[in-house]
Each structure stands twice: as structure tokens, then as C-alpha cells.
MARKOLMAR-616525 format. One record per residue (C-alpha): residue in one letter; x, y, z. Coordinates in steps of 0.1 Angstrom, whole numbers, plus 5000, padded with zeros to 4 digits. Each point is the difference from the previous one (the first is absolute). Layout:
residues N
+------+------+-------+------+
! resn ! east ! north !   up !
+------+------+-------+------+
!    A !    X !     Y !    Z !
...
+------+------+-------+------+
END
This chain:
residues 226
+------+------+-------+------+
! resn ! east ! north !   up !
+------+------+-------+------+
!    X ! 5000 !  5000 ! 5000 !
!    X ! 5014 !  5032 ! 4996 !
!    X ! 5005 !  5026 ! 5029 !
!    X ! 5014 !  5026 ! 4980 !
!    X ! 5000 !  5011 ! 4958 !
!    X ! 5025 !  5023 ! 4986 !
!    X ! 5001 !  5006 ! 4963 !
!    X ! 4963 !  5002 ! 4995 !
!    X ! 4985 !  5003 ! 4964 !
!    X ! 4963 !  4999 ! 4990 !
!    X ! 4974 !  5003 ! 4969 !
!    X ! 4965 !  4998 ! 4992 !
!    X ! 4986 !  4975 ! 4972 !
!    X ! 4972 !  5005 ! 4978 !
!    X ! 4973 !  4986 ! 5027 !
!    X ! 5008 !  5021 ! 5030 !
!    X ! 5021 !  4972 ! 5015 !
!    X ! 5037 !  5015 ! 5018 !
!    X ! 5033 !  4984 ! 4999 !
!    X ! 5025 !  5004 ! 5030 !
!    X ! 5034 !  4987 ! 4996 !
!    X ! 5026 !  5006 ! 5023 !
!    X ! 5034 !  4982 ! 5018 !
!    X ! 4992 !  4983 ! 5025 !
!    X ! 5025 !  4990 ! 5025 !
!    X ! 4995 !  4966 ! 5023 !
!    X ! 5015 !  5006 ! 5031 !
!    X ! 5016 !  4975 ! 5020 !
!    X ! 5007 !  5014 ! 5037 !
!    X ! 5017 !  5032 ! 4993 !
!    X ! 5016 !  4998 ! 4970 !
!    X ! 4988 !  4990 ! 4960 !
!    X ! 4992 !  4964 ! 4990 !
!    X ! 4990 !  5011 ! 4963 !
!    X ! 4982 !  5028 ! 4980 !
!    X ! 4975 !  4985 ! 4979 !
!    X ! 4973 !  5020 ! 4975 !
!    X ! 4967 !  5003 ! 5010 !
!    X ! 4967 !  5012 ! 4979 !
!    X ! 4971 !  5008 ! 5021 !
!    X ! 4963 !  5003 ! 4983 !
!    X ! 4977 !  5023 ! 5007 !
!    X ! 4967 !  5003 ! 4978 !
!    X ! 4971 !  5024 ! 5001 !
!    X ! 5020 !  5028 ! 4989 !
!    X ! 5026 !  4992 ! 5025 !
!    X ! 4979 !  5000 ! 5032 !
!    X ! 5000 !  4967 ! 5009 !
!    X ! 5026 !  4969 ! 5007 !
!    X ! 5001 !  4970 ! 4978 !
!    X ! 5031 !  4983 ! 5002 !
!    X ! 5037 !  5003 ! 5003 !
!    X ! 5024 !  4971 ! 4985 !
!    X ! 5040 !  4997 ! 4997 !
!    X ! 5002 !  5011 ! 4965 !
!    X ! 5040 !  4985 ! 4997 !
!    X ! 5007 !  4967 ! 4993 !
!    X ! 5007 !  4982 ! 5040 !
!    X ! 5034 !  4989 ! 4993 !
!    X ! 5014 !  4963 ! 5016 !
!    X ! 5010 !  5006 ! 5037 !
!    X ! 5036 !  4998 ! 4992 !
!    X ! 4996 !  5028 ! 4975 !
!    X ! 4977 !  5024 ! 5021 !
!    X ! 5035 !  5013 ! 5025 !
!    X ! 5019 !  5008 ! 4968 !
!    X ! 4979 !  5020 ! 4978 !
!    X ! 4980 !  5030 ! 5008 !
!    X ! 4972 !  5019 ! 4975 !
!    X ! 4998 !  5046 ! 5003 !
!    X ! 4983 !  5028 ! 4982 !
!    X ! 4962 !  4985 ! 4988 !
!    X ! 4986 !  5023 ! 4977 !
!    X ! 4964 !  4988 ! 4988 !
!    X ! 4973 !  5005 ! 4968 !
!    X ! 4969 !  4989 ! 4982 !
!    X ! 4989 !  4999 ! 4969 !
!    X ! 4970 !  5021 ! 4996 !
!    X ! 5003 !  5006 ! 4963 !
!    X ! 4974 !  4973 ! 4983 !
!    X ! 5026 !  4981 ! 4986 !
!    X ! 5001 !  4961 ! 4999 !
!    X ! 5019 !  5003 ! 5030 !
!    X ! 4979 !  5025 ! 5020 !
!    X ! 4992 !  4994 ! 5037 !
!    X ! 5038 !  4984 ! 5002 !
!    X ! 5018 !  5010 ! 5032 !
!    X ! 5038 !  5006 ! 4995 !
!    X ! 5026 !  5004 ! 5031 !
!    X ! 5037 !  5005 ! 4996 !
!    X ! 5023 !  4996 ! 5024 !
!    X ! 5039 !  4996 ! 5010 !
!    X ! 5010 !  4965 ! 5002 !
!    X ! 5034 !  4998 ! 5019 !
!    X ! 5026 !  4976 ! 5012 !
!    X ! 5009 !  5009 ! 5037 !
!    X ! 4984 !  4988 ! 5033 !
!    X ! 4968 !  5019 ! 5007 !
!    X ! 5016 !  5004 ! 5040 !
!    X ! 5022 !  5028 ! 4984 !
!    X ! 4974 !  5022 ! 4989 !
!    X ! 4979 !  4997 ! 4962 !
!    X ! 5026 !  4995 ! 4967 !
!    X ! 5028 !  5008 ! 5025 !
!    X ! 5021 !  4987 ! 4971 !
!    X ! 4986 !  5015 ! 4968 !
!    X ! 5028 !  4993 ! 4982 !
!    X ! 4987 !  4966 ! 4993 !
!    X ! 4963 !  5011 ! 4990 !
!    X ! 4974 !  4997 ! 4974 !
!    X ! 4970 !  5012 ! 4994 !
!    X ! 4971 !  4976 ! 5000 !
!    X ! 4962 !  5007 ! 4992 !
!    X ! 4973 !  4978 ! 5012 !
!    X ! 4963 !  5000 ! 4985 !
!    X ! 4965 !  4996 ! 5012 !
!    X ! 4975 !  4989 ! 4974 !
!    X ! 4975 !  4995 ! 5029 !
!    X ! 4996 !  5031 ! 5015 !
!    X ! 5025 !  4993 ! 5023 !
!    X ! 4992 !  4967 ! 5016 !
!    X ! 5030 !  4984 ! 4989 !
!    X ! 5028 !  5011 ! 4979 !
!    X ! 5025 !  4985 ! 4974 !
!    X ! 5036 !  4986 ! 5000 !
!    X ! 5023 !  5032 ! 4995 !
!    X ! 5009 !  5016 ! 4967 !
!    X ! 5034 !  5005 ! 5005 !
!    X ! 5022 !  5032 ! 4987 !
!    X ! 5038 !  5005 ! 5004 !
!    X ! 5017 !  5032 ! 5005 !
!    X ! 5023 !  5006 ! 4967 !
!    X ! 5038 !  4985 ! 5006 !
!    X ! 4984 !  4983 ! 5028 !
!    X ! 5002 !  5034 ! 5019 !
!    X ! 4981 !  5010 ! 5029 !
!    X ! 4963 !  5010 ! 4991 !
!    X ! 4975 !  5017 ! 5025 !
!    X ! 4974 !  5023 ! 5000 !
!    X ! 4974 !  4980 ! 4979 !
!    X ! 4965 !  5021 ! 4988 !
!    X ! 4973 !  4985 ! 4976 !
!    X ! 4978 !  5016 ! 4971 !
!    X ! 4974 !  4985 ! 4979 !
!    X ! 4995 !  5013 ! 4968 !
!    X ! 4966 !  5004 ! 4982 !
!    X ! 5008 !  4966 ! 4980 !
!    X ! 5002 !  4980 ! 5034 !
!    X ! 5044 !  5003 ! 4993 !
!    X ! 5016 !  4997 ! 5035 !
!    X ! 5033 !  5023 ! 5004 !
!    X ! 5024 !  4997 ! 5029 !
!    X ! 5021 !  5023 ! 5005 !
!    X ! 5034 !  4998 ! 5027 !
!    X ! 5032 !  5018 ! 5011 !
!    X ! 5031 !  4981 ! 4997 !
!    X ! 5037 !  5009 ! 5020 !
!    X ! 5014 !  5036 ! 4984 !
!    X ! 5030 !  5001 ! 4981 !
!    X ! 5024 !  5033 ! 4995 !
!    X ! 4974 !  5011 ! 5024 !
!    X ! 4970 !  4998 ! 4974 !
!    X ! 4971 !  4977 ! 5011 !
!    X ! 4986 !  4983 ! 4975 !
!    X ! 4962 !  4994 ! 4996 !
!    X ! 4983 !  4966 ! 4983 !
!    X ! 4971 !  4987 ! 4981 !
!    X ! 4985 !  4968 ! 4996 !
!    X ! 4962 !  4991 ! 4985 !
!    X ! 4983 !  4970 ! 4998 !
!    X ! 4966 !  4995 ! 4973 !
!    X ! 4991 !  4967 ! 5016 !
!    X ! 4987 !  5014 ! 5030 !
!    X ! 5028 !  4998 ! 5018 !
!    X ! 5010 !  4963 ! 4997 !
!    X ! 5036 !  5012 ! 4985 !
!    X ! 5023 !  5036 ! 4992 !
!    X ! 5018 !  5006 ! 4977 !
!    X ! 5036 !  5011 ! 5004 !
!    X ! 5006 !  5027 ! 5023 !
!    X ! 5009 !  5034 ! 4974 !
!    X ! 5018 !  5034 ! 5010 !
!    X ! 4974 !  5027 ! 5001 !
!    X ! 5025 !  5027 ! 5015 !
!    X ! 5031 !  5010 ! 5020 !
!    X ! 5000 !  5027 ! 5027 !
!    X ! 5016 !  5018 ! 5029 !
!    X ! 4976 !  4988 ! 5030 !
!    X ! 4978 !  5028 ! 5025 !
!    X ! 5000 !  4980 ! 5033 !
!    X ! 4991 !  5014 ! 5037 !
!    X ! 5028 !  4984 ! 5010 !
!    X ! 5021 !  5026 ! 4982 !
!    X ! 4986 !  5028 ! 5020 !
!    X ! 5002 !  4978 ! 5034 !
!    X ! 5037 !  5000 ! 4995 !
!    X ! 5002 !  5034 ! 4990 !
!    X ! 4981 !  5010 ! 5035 !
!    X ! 5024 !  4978 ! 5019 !
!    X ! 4975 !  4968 ! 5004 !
!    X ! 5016 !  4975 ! 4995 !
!    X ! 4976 !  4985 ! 4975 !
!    X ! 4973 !  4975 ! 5001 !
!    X ! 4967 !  5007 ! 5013 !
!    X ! 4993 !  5031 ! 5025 !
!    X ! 4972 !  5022 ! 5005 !
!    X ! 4980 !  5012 ! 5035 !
!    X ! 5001 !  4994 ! 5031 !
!    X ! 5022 !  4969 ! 5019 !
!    X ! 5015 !  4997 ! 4956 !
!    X ! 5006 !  5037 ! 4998 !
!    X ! 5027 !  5007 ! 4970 !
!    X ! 5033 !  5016 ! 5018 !
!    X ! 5000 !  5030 ! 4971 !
!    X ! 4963 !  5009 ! 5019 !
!    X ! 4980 !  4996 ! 4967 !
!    X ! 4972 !  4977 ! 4997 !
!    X ! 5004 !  4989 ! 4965 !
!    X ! 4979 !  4974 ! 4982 !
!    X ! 5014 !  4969 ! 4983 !
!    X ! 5004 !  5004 ! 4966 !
!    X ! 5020 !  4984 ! 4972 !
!    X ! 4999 !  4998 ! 4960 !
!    X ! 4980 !  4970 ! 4991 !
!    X ! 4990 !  4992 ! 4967 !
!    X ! 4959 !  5008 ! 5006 !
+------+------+-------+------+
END
């Protein structure tokens, strides 16, 4: 069950139903067993509770201490296609032990996207997308186009201090993506870059007991693809 969601992400299809997805972290005394993604439904124009299932594949026991998932980002197709009412939710997959935190080690990541064709009782086997070069890729946000086309797009590790930005579309409902291509490179506008400037010492502060040292309350922010 989960205690606590970070990374929430949410959308309406065509018949008033929601769809909540979010990281959800299993908690094993005081520390992290795992983070898995869950998608919560809610119908009646989002006022009342359905259900709420794991939407990633549960891995074998041995497996579940050495990978970790991060970042859900969630959509539905509302646009009459043959594929409309389909629930899509990407997400990090990582290699790492969920006790150090979500995608500790994102080096070794890939994007996967999972499917509901049921509005969202169960969800499929993972499309899976890999960061170009095998680089690290994070960030993921999803767009349906007017045909029913899935895109994903991703941020992968900068180089010369450009970050690069990705795209990837599927037009079989999301049951594969094609190669990830290069939509652009630029120089990044992160809060962390005014933190440091303040003399925070970067990461997340705001009010109160996590006031930022530089005595600005600033909002998290960085350049993502949406």
C-alpha cells in the first residue's frame, strides 16, 4: 500500500473517468524496500475512487533489491482514434537498490512505458526505450497526437555542457517506439543554479524547518521537454 506519492501525474479520458499515477514507495521499517508505479481510478468526473493497481511489472524477489523505477508521467488518449480510451504511463526503470533512494544510479536507466487498454484495471508488459549511446535518460513526458501517435519525449546526460533532448513515437498504441531521435541541444535553466548562486547548497529548500541559506523561497524548476 502506499503511504506516501511523489511524482504525481494525472488526465481525464473521454467519459469523465481520472487517472492518478504516481511513485510509490513500500517502506520497510525506516528505510525504502522498493518504489513501484501506481495508477489510481477515479470516475464520475474524478469524484469518486475505483481502484488503484501496480502499474509496473512485480519483478522476481531476487530482482526487486537491485532495480528501482522514478519520474511517472501519465496520458490518455481522448482523440477518437482506434486507440482511444488507452491509458499510457512512463516511467524510469533503474538498476540500483530501491534502499538508496528512486534511480539512485541513472546511469544505468531506460525508459519504459506501460499501457492500459482497460481503463486502467491492469496494464501491459513494458515498451522499452534506451537512452541514445546507452546514456543516462530521465525526465520522461507523453503527448498523443490527433491520429492516436504516442510521443515520448526524455533528457539524456549533457555533453560540452549542452543537454540534449529526445523523441520517440509509437503508432501501435504504444506496444513499441521507435528509435530515440535528437530534437535539440541546449544550455539548461535549473533552480539549482540560483540555489548555488545564493549560497544553498543545492537540492531542495524552501520555508520553514527547509528554508534555503540565500533567504529566497524559490520554486523547483528545470528545463524539461513539455
Amino acid at each position: 500500500a502506499c503511504t506516501m506519492q511523489a511524482d504525481p501525474s494525472m488526465a481525464f479520458d473521454r467519459h469523465g473517468r481520472l487517472f492518478y499515477a504516481a511513485l510509490c514507495p513500500v517502506f520497510v521499517g525506516f528505510g525504502t524496500a522498493d518504489f513501484q508505479i501506481a495508477v489510481a481510478t477515479f470516475d464520475r468526473d474524478g469524484s469518486r475512487f475505483v481502484q488503484a493497481v501496480r502499474a509496473d511489472p512485480t519483478p522476481p524477489p531476487d530482482q526487486e533489491s537491485v532495480r528501482s523505477t522514478d519520474k511517472v508521467n501519465l496520458a490518455v488518449d481522448i482523440t477518437g482514434s482506434r486507440h482511444d480510451g488507452n491509458v499510457y504511463v512512463a516511467y524510469l526503470e533503474c538498476a540500483g537498490p530501491a534502499t538508496m533512494g528512486p534511480c539512485a544510479n541513472e546511469n544505468e536507466s531506460v525508459i519504459h512505458v506501460v499501457r492500459s487498454t482497460d481503463h486502467g484495471k491492469t496494464f501491459s508488459e513494458p515498451a522499452v526505450i534506451v537512452g541514445p549511446e546507452g546514456r543516462f535518460t530521465s525526465f520522461t513526458d507523453l503527448a498523443v497526437a490527433p491520429d492516436g501517435s504516442v510521443y515520448v519525449t526524455f533528457r539524456s546526460s549533457p555533453t560540452a555542457g549542452q543537454r540534449p533532448i529526445w523523441i520517440s513515437r509509437s503508432t501501435d498504441g504504444g506496444r513499441t517506439f521507435s528509435p530515440a531521435h535528437l530534437v535539440a541541444r541546449f544550455t539548461t535553466f535549473d533552480f539549482e543554479q540560483f540555489q548555488l548562486a545564493g549560497g544553498d547548497a543545492g537540492g531542495n529548500c524552501g520555508d520553514g524547518p527547509f528554508a534555503c541559506a540565500s533567504g529566497f523561497n524559490l520554486p523547483v524548476f528545470r528545463s524539461f521537454a513539455q
